[in-house]
C-alpha positions in Angstrom: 0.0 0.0 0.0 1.4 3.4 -0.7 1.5 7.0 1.0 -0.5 9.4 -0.1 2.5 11.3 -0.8 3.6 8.3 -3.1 0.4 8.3 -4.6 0.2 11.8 -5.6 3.6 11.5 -6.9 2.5 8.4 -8.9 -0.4 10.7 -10.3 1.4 13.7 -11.1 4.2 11.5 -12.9 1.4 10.8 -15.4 -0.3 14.1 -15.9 -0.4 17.4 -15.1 -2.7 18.4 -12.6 -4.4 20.7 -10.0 -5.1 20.9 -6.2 -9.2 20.1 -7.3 -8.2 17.5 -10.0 -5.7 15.8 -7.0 -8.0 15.4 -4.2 -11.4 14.1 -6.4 -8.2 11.3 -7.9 -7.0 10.8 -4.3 -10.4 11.4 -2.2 -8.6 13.5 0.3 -9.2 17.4 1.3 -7.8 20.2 -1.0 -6.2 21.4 1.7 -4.6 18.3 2.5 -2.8 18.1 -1.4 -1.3 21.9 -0.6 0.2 20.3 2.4 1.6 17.4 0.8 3.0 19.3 -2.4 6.2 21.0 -0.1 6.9 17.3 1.4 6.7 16.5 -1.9 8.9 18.5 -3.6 11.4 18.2 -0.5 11.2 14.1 -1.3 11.7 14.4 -5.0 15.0 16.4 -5.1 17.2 13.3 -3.9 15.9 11.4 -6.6 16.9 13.6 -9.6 13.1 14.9 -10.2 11.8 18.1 -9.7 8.2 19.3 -8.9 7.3 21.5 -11.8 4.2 24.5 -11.2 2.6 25.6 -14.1 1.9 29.4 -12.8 -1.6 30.7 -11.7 -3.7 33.0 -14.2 -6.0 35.8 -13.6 -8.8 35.3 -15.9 -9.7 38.4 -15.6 -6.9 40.4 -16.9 -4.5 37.8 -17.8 -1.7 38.2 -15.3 0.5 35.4 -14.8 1.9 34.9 -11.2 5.3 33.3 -12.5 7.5 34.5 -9.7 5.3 33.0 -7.2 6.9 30.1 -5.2 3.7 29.0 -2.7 1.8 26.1 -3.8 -1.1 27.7 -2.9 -3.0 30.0 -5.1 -3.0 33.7 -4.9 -6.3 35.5 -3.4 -6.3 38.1 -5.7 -4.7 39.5 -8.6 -2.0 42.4 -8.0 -2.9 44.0 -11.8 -6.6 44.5 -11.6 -7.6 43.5 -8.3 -9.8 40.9 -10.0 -10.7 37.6 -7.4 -10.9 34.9 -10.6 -7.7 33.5 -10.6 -6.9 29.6 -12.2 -5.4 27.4 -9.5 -1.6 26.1 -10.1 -0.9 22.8 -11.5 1.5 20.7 -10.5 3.5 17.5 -12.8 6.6 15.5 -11.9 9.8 15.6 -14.2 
């Protein structure tokens, strides 16, 4: 039987995905996949893989938050204010 964090690295090593699309896969908590994704990427370094995030969008205006390094997404959007922002996705290279 294997961890979740082996699990979610056993997804993500397939496909690219986010928080949402992680938990429904894994039937955990949202919240519980951001906590996992730092252990994660702490685990995967050793082994010669990285923990790639494709950046969070604002819909509205079209921002990209590429120099963000949480795993979580942002709130709100620093260009227009706007609260419809795209959560991160995560893969495993």
């Amino acid at each position: 039987m294997k961890t979740i964090r082996q699990r979610i690295i056993s997804l993500l090593s397939e496909e690219e995905m986010d928080a949402r699309e992680i938990s429904q896969a894994m039937g955990i908590r949202e919240k519980k996949v951001y906590e996992q994704l730092p252990h994660i990427a702490h685990t995967l370094k050793p082994r010669g893989k990285t923990l790639i995030i494709s950046p969070s969008l604002c819909k509205g205006c079209g921002y990209v938050f590429k120099d963000r390094k949480r795993f979580t997404p942002p709130s709100r959007c620093p260009r227009c204010k706007g609260e419809w922002i795209e959560s991160p996705a995560y893969r495993v290279s």
